[in-house]
GUZA-974293 format. One record per residue (C-alpha): x, y, z. Coordinates in pm, whole numbers, plus 50000, padded with zeros to 5 digits. Layout:
XYZ ...
REM end
This chain:
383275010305591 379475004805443 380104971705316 382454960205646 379514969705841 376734952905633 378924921205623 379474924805968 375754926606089 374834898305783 377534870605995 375484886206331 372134880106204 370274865006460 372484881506723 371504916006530 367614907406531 367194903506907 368934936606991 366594950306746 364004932906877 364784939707259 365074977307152 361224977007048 360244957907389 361744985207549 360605012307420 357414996307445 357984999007830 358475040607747 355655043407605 353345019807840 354255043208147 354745078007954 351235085508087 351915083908457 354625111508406 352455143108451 354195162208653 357255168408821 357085145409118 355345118208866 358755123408643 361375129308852 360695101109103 357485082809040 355335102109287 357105080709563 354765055509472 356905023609362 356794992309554 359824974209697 360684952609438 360564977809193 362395003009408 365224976609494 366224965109112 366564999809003 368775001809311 370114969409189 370794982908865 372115017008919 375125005309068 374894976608742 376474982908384 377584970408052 381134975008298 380404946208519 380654927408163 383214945108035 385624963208244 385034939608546 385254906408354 388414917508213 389764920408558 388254886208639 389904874908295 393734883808420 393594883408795 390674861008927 388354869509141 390224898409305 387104924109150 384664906809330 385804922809642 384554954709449 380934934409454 380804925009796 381234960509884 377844970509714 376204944209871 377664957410262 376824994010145 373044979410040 372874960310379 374084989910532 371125009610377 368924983510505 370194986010852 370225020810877 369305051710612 366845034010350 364455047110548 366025083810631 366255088410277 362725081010204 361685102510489 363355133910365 360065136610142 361725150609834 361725152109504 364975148909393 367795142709612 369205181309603 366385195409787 367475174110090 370595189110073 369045218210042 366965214210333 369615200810553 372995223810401 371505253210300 371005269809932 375035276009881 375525240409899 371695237009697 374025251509407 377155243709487 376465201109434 373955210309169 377025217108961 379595196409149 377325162809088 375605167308765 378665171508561 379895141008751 376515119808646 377195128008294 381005114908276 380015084808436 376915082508217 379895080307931 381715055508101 378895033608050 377935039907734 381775031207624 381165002607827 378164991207613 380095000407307 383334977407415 380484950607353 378484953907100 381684963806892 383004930106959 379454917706857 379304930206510 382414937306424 382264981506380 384505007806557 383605018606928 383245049106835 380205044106545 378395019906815 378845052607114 377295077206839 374165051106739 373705038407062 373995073407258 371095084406997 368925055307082 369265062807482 368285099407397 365005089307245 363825062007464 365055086407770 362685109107693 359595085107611 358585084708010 360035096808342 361215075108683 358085053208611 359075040008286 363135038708348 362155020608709 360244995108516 362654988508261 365314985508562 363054958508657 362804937608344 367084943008297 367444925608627 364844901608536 366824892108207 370274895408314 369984876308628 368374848108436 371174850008184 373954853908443 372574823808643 372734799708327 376274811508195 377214799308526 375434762208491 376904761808114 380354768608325 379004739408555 378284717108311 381144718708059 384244731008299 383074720708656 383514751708892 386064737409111 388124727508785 387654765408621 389174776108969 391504747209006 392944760708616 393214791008658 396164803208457 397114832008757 396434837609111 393294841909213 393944871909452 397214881609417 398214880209042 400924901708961 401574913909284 404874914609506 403174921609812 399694899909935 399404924810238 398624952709954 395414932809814 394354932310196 394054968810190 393104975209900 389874954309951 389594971710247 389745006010023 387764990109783 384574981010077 384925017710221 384475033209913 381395015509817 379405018110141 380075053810079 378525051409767 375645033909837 374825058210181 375165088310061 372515115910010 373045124809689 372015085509562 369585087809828 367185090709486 366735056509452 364995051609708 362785086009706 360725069309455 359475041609717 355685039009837 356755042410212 359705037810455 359165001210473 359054997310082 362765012810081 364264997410346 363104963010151 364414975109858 367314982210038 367554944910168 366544932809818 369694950809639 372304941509884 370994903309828 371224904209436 374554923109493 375634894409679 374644863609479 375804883709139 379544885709298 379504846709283 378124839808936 379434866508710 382924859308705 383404825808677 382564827708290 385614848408165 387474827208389 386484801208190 387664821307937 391044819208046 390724782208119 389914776107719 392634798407639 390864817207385 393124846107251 391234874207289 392994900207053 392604875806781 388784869206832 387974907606874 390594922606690 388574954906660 388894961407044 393244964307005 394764963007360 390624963707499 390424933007442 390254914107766 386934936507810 385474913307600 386434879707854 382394875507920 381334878307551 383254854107421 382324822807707 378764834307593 379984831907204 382194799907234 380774782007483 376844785507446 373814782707152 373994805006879 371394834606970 372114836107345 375124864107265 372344884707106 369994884007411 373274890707679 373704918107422 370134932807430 369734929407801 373454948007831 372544975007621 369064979707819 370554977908109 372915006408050 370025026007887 368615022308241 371725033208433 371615060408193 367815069708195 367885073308583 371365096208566 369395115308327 366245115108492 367775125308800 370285153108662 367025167008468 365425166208789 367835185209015 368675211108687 365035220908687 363995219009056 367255231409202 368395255408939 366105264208704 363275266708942 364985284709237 367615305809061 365995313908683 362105315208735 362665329009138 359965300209180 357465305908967 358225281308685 354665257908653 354555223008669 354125223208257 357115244108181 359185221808426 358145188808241 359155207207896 362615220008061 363485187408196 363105169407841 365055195307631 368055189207927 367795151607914 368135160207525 371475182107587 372575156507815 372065129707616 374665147807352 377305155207640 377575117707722 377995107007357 380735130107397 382135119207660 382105080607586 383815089207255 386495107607486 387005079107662 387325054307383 390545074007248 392325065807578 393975040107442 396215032507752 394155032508004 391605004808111 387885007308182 388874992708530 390975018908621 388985047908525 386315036008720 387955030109058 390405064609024 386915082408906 385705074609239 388665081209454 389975111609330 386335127809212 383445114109383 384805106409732 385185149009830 381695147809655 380535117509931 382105122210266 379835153410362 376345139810204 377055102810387 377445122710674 374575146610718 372305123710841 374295112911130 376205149111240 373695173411314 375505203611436 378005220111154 378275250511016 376525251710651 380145264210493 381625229510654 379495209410348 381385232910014 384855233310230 385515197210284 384715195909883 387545214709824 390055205210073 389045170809931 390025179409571 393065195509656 393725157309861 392885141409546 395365161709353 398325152809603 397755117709631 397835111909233 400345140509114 403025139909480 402565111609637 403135089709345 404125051409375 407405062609222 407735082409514 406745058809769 409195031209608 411935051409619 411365054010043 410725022610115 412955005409871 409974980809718 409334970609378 405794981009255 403674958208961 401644977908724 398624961708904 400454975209243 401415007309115 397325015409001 396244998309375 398215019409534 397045052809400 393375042009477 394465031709833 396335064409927 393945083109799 390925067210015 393495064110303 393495104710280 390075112410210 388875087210532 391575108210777 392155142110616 388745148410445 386615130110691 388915147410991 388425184110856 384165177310799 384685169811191 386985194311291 384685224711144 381855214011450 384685239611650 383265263911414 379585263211459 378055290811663 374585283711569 372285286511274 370075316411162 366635314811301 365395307910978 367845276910883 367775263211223 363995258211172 364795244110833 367305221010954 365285208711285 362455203211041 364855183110838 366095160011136 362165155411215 361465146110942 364195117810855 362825103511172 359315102611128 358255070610904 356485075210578 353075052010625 351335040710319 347355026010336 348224989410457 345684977810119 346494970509811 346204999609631 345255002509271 348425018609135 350214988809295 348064964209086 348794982108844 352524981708856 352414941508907 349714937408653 351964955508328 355264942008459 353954909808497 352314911308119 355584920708003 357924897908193 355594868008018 355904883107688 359484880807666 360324851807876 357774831007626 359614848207317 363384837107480 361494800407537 361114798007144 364614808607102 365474766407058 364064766706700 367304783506604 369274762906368 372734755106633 375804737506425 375514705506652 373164692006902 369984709106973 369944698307378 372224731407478 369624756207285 366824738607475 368534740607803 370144770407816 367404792907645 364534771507832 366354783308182 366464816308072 363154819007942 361664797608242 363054818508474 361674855408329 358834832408307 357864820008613 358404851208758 356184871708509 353334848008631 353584851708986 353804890008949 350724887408667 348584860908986 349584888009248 347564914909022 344674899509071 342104916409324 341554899509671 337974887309690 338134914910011 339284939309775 336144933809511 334004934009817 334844968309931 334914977609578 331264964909553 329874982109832 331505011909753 
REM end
């Protein structure tokens, strides 16, 4: 196993040698913003001092993982561009926040996303989605790790399960060099990177395919593969779009956008997400449909990954297709980027342990600020070994897709979880048990829709003919169908119920309403913590996209034009915008007035 993984890793060099190298550059980022973390709010959400741009990647990227490049582009591999329907729901559910609750969210004034369901349910439910969500952050938190490890085991050639135990350790430590500061900032420089790279897979498909030839060639359908019935796709997508405005508008994610400067900082960074949502659902799939254009046999390029293998439809455009060295930075921006998704479901699951459990239940609220910094690491510690655990889980289910544990994840777990925290922003008068009950009416919905109302079952009524693909649709879509009647219906039904609130919780609730309607107002100056968050990004955006820019001296088997090309886009893009966040920095001649006379 030793000597298969040194030869492995020895065939990978240069690949191997910009993960390592990416790996110090971020942890770099750790350390540069560790300082800023003093205290809870500091750690737990930044102080609700990040600017738009910031605030909208990490949006960006939260709902981004190694299983867009994985688990997604396998999907794109066999049935088109049917998962990009999946895509364009983010981006409505972003838009959506831009329309409408970027703003509420900001204005709840919290510090993690738990005391506004605190403030607005009660301290049952306080306790009752403590443990109903953070148990949920940490399985998907392994999802994405076994995402990451689909990849780089196709990289380098060792088991999935050796890459989930060394990569897992790796999140742990740079998870705990800084708080929503430093995993906000790397968010930043992910999108940054894998943007740029994602844009010039896409002129490589261009410029050796032609787009309207890779969709022209495609082997299958490019909606409907393997399916008996079109009308199902239809509302499916429709499923599909539901599900992910609900998870974009809900108050338990309503975290991401705590950590903005002010309301109109989130509801940009609102706008900003849904827009990179949107032009990353046409660019990211067209390369492992180029995949299936070339008709590379997957199974027999990454024989490690067994009946995985289409997981790995994006890797190998990158590995056949473009310069030697660009799979190793696709590689180190993938496994940073899941590093991020898992730093901020770590951050935030620290955050709500401590401030909503530990804080209000253990210490009867008299924990200090200190002893809640030193809590909230040793968690993100324990944490950190749960998801290990749980991606290695997931790698022995041999049958089952990434895909497919992602979308029934959603529908049969996290949609109870949803309906009641999208909704307490617009349905004022319930009674506090309505939040807890429509939980658990939900889960026992989930439970019929997968285990009785099977698509065995529904065949045998109607007489039709179900496709694997068909047969896994149609659990999601009953499922969602239930949850948006029965679950949504009962949430609405217990308003029959309410007789009022205790004197105390009305206050606490009318406060609550109040607030989410009263803007959050920054100083309309440039403040100096916002220099400073332009002036170290921007520094650090330059450093690497001048590093990827000498990436062309790499020795390539034939000419030297694609290096030049595709690393000088990539490069020129984290590049140019390094700069113009580095020239922004700079002081107004206003500014240095006022500073003067001051």
């Amino acid at each position: 196993m030793e000597t298969e993984l040194i030869a492995s890793l020895l065939e990978r060099r240069v690949d191997f040698a910009l993960v390592a190298l990416y790996l110090v550059f971020i942890v770099a980022i750790g350390f540069l913003f560790s300082g800023k973390s003093n205290n809870p709010s500091n750690y737990f959400r930044g102080g609700g001092k990040l600017l738009w741009w910031m605030t909208g990647a990490s949006a960006f990227m939260v709902q981004f993982s190694a299983w867009t490049f994985t688990g997604a582009a396998g999907k794109a591999y066999n049935d088109g561009l049917a998962v990009a329907v999946i895509f364009i729901g983010n981006s409505i559910g972003y838009f959506v926040s831009f329309l409408l609750v970027a703003e509420m969210f900001r204005q709840t004034r919290c510090i993690t996303p738990v005391d506004a369901i605190r403030r607005r349910y009660g301290p049952v439910n306080e306790q009752f989605f403590t443990w109903a969500q953070v148990p949920l952050g940490v399985i998907q938190a392994g999802i994405w790790l076994n995402g990451l490890a689909i990849f780089t085991s196709a990289v380098f050639g060792i088991s999935i399960e050796w890459t989930i135990v060394i990569t897992g350790l790796v999140v742990m430590f740079v998870s705990l060099t800084g708080g929503a500061w430093a995993v906000v900032a790397s968010d930043y420089v992910q999108m940054l990177v894998i943007m740029a790279i994602s844009v010039t897979a896409t002129v490589f498909v261009a410029a050796e395919f032609g787009v309207s030839n890779v969709i022209a060639e495609f082997p299958n359908d490019l909606f409907t593969n393997n399916m008996n019935y079109v009308g199902l796709f239809f509302v499916w997508s429709l499923m599909s779009i539901s599900k992910q405005i609900f998870s974009t508008n809900n108050m338990y994610d309503a975290s991401r956008y705590l950590v903005a400067k002010d309301s109109l900082n989130a509801k940009k960074a609102a706008l900003l997400a849904s827009l990179l949502m949107l032009a990353g659902t046409f660019i990211w799939f067209l390369p492992p449909m180029a995949t299936a254009v070339m008709g590379v046999n997957l199974t027999e390029a990454y024989p490690t990954l067994g009946s995985k293998a289409t997981d790995a439809a994006y890797l190998a455009f990158v590995d056949f297709a473009m310069p030697v060295g660009m799979v190793g930075i696709m590689m180190a921006a993938l496994f940073s980027a899941t590093m991020s998704s898992m730093d901020s479901g770590l951050n935030r699951s620290a955050g709500i342990m401590c401030m909503n459990f530990y804080q209000p239940v253990i210490k009867r609220g008299r924990a200090s600020d200190a002893e809640l910094m030193i809590v909230g690491k040793v968690i993100t510690f324990l944490f950190g070994l749960v998801i290990v655990g749980v991606g290695l889980f997931i790698a022995s289910l041999k049958q089952l897709s990434l895909f497919d544990i992602m979308l029934q994840m959603g529908s049969l777990i996290q949609m109870p979880i949803l309906i009641p925290l999208f909704l307490a922003v617009f349905v004022k008068k319930v009674p506090d048990w309505a939040p807890w009950a429509t939980v658990v009416l939900g889960v026992g919905v989930s439970l019929v829709s997968k285990y009785v109302l099977t698509p065995d079952l529904i065949s045998s009524f109607t007489s039709m003919e179900f496709t694997g693909r068909e047969s896994s649709d149609l659990v999601f879509i009953v499922s969602m169908f239930l949850h948006l009647t029965v679950t949504t219906g009962f949430f609405f039904w217990s308003r029959r119920f309410y007789a009022g609130l205790s004197e105390k919780r009305l206050a606490e609730v009318d406060a609550f309403f109040e607030d989410v309607t009263t803007p959050v107002v920054s100083e309309q100056e440039v403040s100096e913590t916002d220099l400073e968050q332009r002036n170290k990004l921007g520094t650090l955006a330059m450093i690497y996209g001048a590093t990827i820019l000498l990436l062309p001296l790499i020795p390539q088997e034939g000419s030297q034009v694609p290096a030049i090309l595709g690393f000088g886009l990539t490069g020129g893009i984290v590049l140019v915008i390094g700069t113009l966040l580095k020239l922004s920095a700079r002081p107004s001649k206003a500014r240095k007035a006022s500073a003067a006379r001051a």
